[in-house]
Phi, psi and omega in degrees: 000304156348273183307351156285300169302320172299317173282340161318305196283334180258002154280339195263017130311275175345307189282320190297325187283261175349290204273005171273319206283008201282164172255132211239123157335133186287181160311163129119177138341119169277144186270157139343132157244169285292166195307289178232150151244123168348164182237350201245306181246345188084017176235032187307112142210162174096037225268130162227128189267165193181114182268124185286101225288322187296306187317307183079043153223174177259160208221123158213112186269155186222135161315083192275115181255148197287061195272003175248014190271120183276155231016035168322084211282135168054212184265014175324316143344311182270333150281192176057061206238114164278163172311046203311152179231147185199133152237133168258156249211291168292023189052045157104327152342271154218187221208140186230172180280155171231348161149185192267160177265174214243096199242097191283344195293086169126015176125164132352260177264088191211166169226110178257149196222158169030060160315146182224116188248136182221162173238106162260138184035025158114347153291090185313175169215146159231132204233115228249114184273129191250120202228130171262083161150178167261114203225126154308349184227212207228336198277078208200170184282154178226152191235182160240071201265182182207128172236143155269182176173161203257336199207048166062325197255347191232104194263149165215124176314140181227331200177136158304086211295148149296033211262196216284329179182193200255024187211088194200138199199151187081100186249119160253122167243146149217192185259104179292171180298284183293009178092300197316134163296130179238144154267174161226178180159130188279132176296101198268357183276354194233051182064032189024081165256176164250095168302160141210201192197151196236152204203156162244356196214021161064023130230032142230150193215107195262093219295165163238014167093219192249124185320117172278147166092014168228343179311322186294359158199147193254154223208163187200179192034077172269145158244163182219144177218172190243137148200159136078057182047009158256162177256147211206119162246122190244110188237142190292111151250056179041024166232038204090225184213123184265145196261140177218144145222122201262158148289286138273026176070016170259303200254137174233172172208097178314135181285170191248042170210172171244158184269088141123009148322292150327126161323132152253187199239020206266173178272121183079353183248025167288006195232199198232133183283171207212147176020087168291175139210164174235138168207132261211097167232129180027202226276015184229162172220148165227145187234116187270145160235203164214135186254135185239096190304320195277349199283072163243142203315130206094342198274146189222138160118169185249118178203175183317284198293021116281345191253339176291147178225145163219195181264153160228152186215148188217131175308142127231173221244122189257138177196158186025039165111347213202157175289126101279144180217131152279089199239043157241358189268165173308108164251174200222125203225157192193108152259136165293122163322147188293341194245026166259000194284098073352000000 
């Protein structure tokens, strides 16, 4: 009888250990590899989330670059780009398409790139990089505009931003502590750095020059978020996403690594992310991105499978001070509605 109870007592040690030493899953979903692909033209970039308050769901607006349209000339794929809409149901899981947002502003034969959506006081703002044509080559003006909206899907035009020069694209706003709103946004006249500008009220906007501590190498789509008591900027620089972190949203101090660099070994992640967002529900952040899956070592020539993109997303993990993401492990991603985000 002894010797029966002892071995009981020394399985059920054995089993106690095992489920302590075990790695117990996050909330939440394993997201989608990739997360989303366009269903229309195949060319999801730019990816920014807005949780739609009427709806109960997330909302991700995107850059649809034309990536299945034949004879394109030169880079004109990339103009002539309406807004893509993608939604989720599951705090983010997968995603399904819901149509283009509904933008009347410049025509026709226009381009819109890289949105930026925030909801203040029951108005979403969209703050909209604008190219008036379709164009083959990159050299022509770009604006920053602000559109409002009642339900996400129907924008009305408000303004032209006064911003640095006549060639600026990627707008990220957020909300400081003391109230003012700051944009960031890349200067392309100015070695494509980074400004910002500063508004107490989401339509008037007062610039504040070139961002410090971020310059020494140049960038685009910049985003910025608050977490784990820094304020943290990740900007695409077409080598994967150079990292910054600040105290006070003025002065940054670049990390000593880049984000999603490296190939992952995922469906659609074989290559290094492009333009981000980021969004911070309740003690986790995830970082949404973009891919250009055929653009892989060797590959050469302008074609379908090089010019397609999709979204991707990686939990990321903070630890000694500094940011890190793994985007071959599974994430198990569960957003939170703003108003459980606390």
């Amino acid at each position: 009888m002894r010797t029966t109870h002892l071995l009981i007592l020394i399985l059920a040690l054995i089993c106690a250990d095992t489920v302590q030493g075990a790695e117990v899953a996050p909330e939440g979903k394993v997201a989608s590899k990739p997360l989303f692909r366009d269903p229309i033209y195949d060319g999801a970039a730019d990816p920014v989330l807005c949780w739609n308050r009427a709806e109960k769901k997330w909302f991700m607006f995107y850059t649809n670059r034309r990536a299945n349209v034949a004879g394109a000339r030169g880079v004109t794929w990339v103009h002539g780009t309406p807004i893509g809409i993608a939604e989720s149901s599951d705090a983010g899981a997968t995603w399904t398409y819901r149509g283009k947002a509904e933008i009347s502003y410049g025509g026709d034969e226009v381009s819109y790139w890289a949105p930026e959506v925030i909801e203040h006081d029951g108005t979403y703002h969209m703050y909209l990089t604008f190219v008036p044509g379709i164009f083959p080559d990159w050299g022509h003006p770009r604006d920053i505009i602000h559109l409002t909206s009642k339900d996400l899907l129907k924008w009305e035009y408000e303004s032209t931003l006064m911003l640095s020069s006549d060639r600026v694209i990627d707008a990220c706003v957020y909300r400081l502590p003391d109230n003012p709103w700051r944009l960031w946004y890349n200067n392309e006249r100015d070695s494509k750095s980074i400004y910002l500008a500063d508004s107490n009220d989401l339509y008037t906007w007062q610039n504040k020059g070139r961002v410090t501590g971020v310059g020494e190498r140049p960038g685009e789509g910049p985003k910025v978020f608050r977490w784990k008591g820094y304020y943290w900027m990740v900007v695409d620089i077409w080598d994967g996403l150079g990292l910054y972190r600040s105290t006070d949203a003025l002065n940054w101090e670049r990390q000593p690594h880049d984000l999603v660099k490296e190939a992952g070994q995922g469906a659609d992640d074989q290559v290094k992310g492009g333009h981000p967002d980021v969004v911070v529900s309740g003690n986790r952040a995830y970082l949404f991105y973009f891919t250009h899956p055929g653009r892989l070592p060797r590959v050469r020539g302008d074609t379908y499978e090089t010019r397609r993109s999709s979204i991707q997303v990686v939990e990321l993990q903070y630890a000694d001070g500094t940011i890190t993401c793994d985007r071959d492990k599974p994430t198990y991603i569960n957003l939170l509605p703003p108003e459980e985000n606390r």
